[in-house]
Every structure is written in structure tokens, then in C-alpha cells.
GUNUVEX-176373 format. One record per residue (C-alpha): residue in one letter; x, y, z. Coordinates in steps of 0.1 Angstrom, whole numbers, plus 5000, padded with zeros to 4 digits. Example, Ala and Ser with C-alpha at 12.3 -4.5 7.8 and 13.67 -1.06 7.14 Angstrom:
A512349555078S513749895071
***
This chain:
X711375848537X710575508520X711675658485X715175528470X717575508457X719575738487X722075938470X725075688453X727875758433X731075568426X734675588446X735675968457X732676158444X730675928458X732575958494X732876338489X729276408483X728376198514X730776368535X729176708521X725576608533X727076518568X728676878572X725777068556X722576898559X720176998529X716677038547X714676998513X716076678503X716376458537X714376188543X713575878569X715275578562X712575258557X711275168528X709874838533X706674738515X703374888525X701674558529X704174388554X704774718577X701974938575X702475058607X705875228598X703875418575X700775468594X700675388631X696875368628X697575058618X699174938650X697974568661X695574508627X696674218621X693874048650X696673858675X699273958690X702773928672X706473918666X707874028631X711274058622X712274218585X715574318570X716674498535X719874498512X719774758482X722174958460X725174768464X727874868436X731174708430X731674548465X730974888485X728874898515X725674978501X722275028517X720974798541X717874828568X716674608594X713274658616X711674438645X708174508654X706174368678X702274428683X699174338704X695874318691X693574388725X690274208718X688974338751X689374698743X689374968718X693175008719X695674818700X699574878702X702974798686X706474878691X709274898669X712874898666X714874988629X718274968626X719475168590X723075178573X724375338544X727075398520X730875428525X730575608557X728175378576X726175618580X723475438612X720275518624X718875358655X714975448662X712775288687X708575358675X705675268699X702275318684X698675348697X695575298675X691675358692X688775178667X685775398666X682675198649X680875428628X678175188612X677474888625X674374688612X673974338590X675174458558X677874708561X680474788592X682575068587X685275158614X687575448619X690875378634X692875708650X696975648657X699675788673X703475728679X706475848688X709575788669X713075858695X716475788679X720475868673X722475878640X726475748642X728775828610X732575688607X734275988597X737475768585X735775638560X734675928540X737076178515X736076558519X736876818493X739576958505X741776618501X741176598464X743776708440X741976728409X744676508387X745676318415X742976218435X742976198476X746376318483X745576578507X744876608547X742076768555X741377048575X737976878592X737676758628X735676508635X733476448666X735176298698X732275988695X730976038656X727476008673X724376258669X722376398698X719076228698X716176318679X712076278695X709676298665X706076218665X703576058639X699676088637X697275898615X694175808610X691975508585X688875438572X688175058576X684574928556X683374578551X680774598526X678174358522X679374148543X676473878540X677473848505X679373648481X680673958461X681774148496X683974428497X686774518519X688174828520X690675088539X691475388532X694275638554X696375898555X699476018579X701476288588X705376208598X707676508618X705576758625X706776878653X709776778681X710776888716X712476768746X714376958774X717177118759X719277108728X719876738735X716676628724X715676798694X713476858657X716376758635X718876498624X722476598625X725576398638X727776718640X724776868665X723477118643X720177128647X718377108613X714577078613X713476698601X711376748568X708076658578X706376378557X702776348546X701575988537X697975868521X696875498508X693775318500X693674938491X690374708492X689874358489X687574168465X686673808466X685673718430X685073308440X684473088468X683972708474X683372578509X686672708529X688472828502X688673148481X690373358460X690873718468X692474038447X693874308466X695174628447X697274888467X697975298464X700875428484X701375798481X704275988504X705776318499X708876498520X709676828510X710476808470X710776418468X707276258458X706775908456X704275668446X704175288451X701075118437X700374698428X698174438434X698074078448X696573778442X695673518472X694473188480X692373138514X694473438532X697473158527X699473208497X699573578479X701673668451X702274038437X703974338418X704274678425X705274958408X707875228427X707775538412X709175908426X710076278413X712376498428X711676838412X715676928406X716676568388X716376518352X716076108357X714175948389X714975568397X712075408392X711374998403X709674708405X708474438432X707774128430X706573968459X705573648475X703473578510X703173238525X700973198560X701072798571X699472678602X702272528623X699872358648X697772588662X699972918648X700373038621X703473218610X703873448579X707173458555X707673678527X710473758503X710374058475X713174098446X713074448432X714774568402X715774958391X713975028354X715275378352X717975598369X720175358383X719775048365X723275018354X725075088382X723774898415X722574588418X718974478425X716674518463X715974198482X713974218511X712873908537X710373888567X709173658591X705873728615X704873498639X701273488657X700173408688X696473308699X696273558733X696673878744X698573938770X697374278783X693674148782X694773878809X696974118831X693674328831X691474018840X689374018811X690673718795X690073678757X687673808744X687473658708X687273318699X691073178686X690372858682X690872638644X687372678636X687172908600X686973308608X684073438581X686573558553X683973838545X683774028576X687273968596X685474128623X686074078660X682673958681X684474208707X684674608704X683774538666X687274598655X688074528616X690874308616X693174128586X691773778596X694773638599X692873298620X691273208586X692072808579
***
């Protein structure tokens, strides 16, 4: 789950307690690994959001957190890449995240395809309003280092890890896989659109592990590298953010964008809520507020992000970059050091499916300005970000 800090002491206790949620996995307190920012990977949270962004592209996106006094700390790493299909009612990504934590190394590997359909529900001058219903599939293996981790029984309790222990480790320190899937479903509306004050606005919700089979044993519901089987905590997600465009002078505007993220796994709830600030879809700047409660801890780390977006034209493309520095405000603000987080997306004018299935293009993505009320495709009516607007 995208909720932090995952759990961090300091030397042996902090070894020890990670070795203790290897052996015996505690089913009310797992949770999935990402935690980028809604904004630049919706679809990790929501695959209804596969291919929204109106092109097909390549993102790649990669995390550092919770480092403390030169250990190994917390680092994640996704690659996505999606198709917006102007030529039908589907639109698809695929991703691959690559997670590590703490002493242990403790990996996770998951590959993610998504499908979303786009259902117009009101369509007229004024108003479109669109529902977008996804699915996806989440497949993926855990590996741990056993030799890096201290278990209980080595501890002497005045003289630290003198002790061998009694545990035997797994001939590869790898988990069986794991097949989860992931539903969603948003609310897309572009109101008065044929007006200055138009308002933008989506609003979703997602439900994460509900259920996971396969064949045998192999393939199962739960994450465990010693192959025990427990069941993965299913995850519900909601959010709602809109769009309003308070001025606008020939091509250029300025548009505010305030964001509610809500997740909860099991006891952990978590809430990430902000808002940016943009210039002509090309520069956006904004903070956001990470806040969670787990019902058995006395103090929740609690941060902030601040974030930066910059989309330039390179020729005809155009390619996004964004960095965000977060800093702990509660909990574990003395003890690890801040979150950095970096991305780069690159767009591409075409779809590639649409071609292979003889239909061409079917929306126009040429330089000429995209109206940066409606971001609505001339094709299938789909809502899209507008990322075309120069």
C-alpha cells in the first residue's frame, strides 16, 4: 500500500523485527509496496485510468526513502507503458515495479497490465460526462537475503548477536508467485465546456486484492517467501480531483487542480490530499499533504510533498519530467532522512494498435492548440488529460 514509512528501526532490533515479519507474516498490517504520487501514476492506484493521458507513452519513475545512518533503506522503481486507442473505446497500459527494503533486501518484482472501456454518459454542447470501467492483473515474486537479517534466537541480551540460530533458510530465498487482480471504475465530467469558467472534474474509486487463484499452490492469494500461504490484505482506494481555470489570454491559461487520495488496507488508513498550480498544461507546481492511522500506534508519520511538473515540446513531442522532495513532520522525523522521487514520461503522436487494426488515427495530433476546456477526443468521445495543448 502507498502508505509509509514501512516498518524501520535501528541495528538489531531493527534486523530482528524484519526477520520476525518474514517468518510470521501479520495479515492485518501488510501492505503493497508503491507509493508514488497520485498525479504521476494514477493507474497503480486505479487502473481505470489506464492510457488517460491521450497518446501513447513511455514513463519511467524511481523512489529513495527512509534511509538512516548508511543502511539500505527503502527504494522503488516502476516502468509503465500505455496506449491511448483513439479508434476505440479501450485503452491499455502495462507496468513493471521493482521494490526493496531494509537490511534484508527484502524485493518485490510485479508485472500490471490494465484495460479501461469509456462509456459516454452525456454528451451534448455544454456538459460531457464519461465513465471509465478498469481492470488489471497484478502477477509477481518476493526474494529476501536471509544473511542479512539477525533473528531472536541469536541475541544475547547484554551481548548482542553472539548466537547461531536455529532457522533454515530456503534453498533460493525466493517466494512462490502471487496473481492478484484490481478493479476500478471513474467518473470523468467537463462542465461547461463552451465557457470561460469551465470545470473539469473526476471522481473514482478501486478495489486492490480481492481475490487470487492459479493452478495449484504455486500461484496463490498471498505474499510469503517461506511459501506459507497468507491471504494478501485487500485494499480499497477512492479520489476525486477537478480542474478549474480561473484566467485565460489567447493560448495561455492558468489552471488550479486540488487532489483527494483516500486508501485503506486492513487497519492502516491513509490520506494524501494537495493542490497544484499550472501554466498552459506546461509548468505545475504543488504540495500535498500525507497523512495515515494505524489503529495500534500511538504516533503515525505523517509528510509533506512538494512537487514540480515540467512538459516542453521537443519538436513535435512533448516529454514530461518531475521531481518531488518529501519531508516526515511527525513519527519519524528524527531518525531517517527525507523522500525524493523522479520521473520522466515521454509521448508519442500515434497509436500503434489503431494502425495494426487499419484504422489509422483517428484524432488529430498535429501542433495546432487542443481546446484546454474540453480535452475531449473528436473520436469515441473519450476525456483525456490534453497533454497536445501548445
Amino acid at each position: 500500500m502507498s502508505p509509509n514509512p514501512k516498518f524501520i528501526t535501528v541495528g538489531h532490533l531493527q534486523k530482528t523485527i524484519q526477520a520476525i515479519l518474514l517468518i510470521c507474516p501479520l495479515v492485518g498490517i501488510s501492505q503493497d509496496p508503491a507509493g508514488f504520487l497520485f498525479r504521476q501514476q494514477g493507474a497503480l492506484y486505479n487502473p481505470a485510468l489506464a492510457g488517460g493521458s491521450g497518446s501513447q507513452s513511455i514513463s519511467i519513475a524511481y523512489r529513495n526513502e527512509w534511509q538512516n545512518n548508511g543502511k539500505a533503506g527503502y527504494q522503488t522503481g516502476v516502468l509503465n507503458y500505455e496506449e491511448s486507442l483513439p479508434c476505440s473505446v479501450i485503452d491499455y497500459s502495462i507496468s513493471a515495479l521493482w521494490d526493496q527494503e531494509g537490511e534484508g533486501l527484502l524485493s518485490s518484482y510485479e508485472l500490471s497490465p490494465n484495460v479501461s472501456v469509456n462509456l459516454p454518459l452525456v454528451n451534448n454542447r455544454n456538459h460531457q460526462i464519461n465513465l471509465r470501467l478498469g481492470g488489471g492483473l497484478s502477477f509477481g515474486w518476493q526474494r529476501v537475503d536471509f544473511s542479512k537479517l539477525v533473528f531472536s534466537d541469536q541475541l544475547h541480551p547484554k551481548y548482542g548477536n553472539i548466537f547461531p540460530t536455529s532457522f533454515i533458510p530456503p534453498d533460493e530465498n525466493l517466494s512462490n508467485s502471487y496473481f492478484q487482480p484490481a478493479i476500478g471504475g471513474v467518473v470523468q465530467m467537463v462542465l461547461n465546456q463552451q465557457e470561460m469558467n469551465a470545470v473539469i472534474i473526476n471522481v473514482g474509486a478501486s478495489f486492490h486484492n480481492a481475490y487470487g487463484f492459479g493452478q495449484n499452490k504455486n500461484v496463490g492469494y498471498g505474499k510469503s517467501v517461506l511459501g506459507l500461504f497468507p491471504e494478501q490484505t485487500p485494499k480499497f482506494s477512492a479520489h476525486l480531483d477537478f480542474e478549474l481555470i480561473p484566467g485565460a489570454a489567447f493560448n495561455q491559461f492558468i489552471s488550479i487542480r486540488p487532489l483527494i487520495l483516500f486508501e485503506q488496507q486492513q487497519a492502516l488508513h491513509y490520506i494524501q490530499y494537495g493542490v497544484d498550480f499550472g501554466i498552459s498544461n506546461a509548468l505545475r507546481i504543488g504540495g500535498y499533504m500525507h497523512q495515515q492511522n494505524f489503529s495500534d500506534a500511538r504516533v503515525s508519520t505523517n509528510w509533506f510533498s512538494a512537487t514540480t511538473l515540467f512538459r516542453p515540446y521537443i519538436g513535435k513531442s512533448r516529454i514530461d519530467f518531475h521531481f518531488t522532495y518529501s519531508f516526515n513532520i511527525s513519527g519519524l522525523r528524527n531518525a531517517v532522512s527525507p523522500l525524493m522521487e523522479i520521473g520522466l514520461k515521454k509521448h508519442f503522436r500515434n497509436s500503434p494498435v489503431c494502425r495494426m487494426m487499419g484504422k489509422g488515427d483517428d484524432v488529430d495530433y498535429g501542433n495546432k492548440p487542443v481546446c484546454r476546456y474540453s480535452r475531449i477526443s473528436p473520436a469515441k468521445k473519450k476525456i483525456y488529460e490534453n497533454v497536445w495543448y501548445k
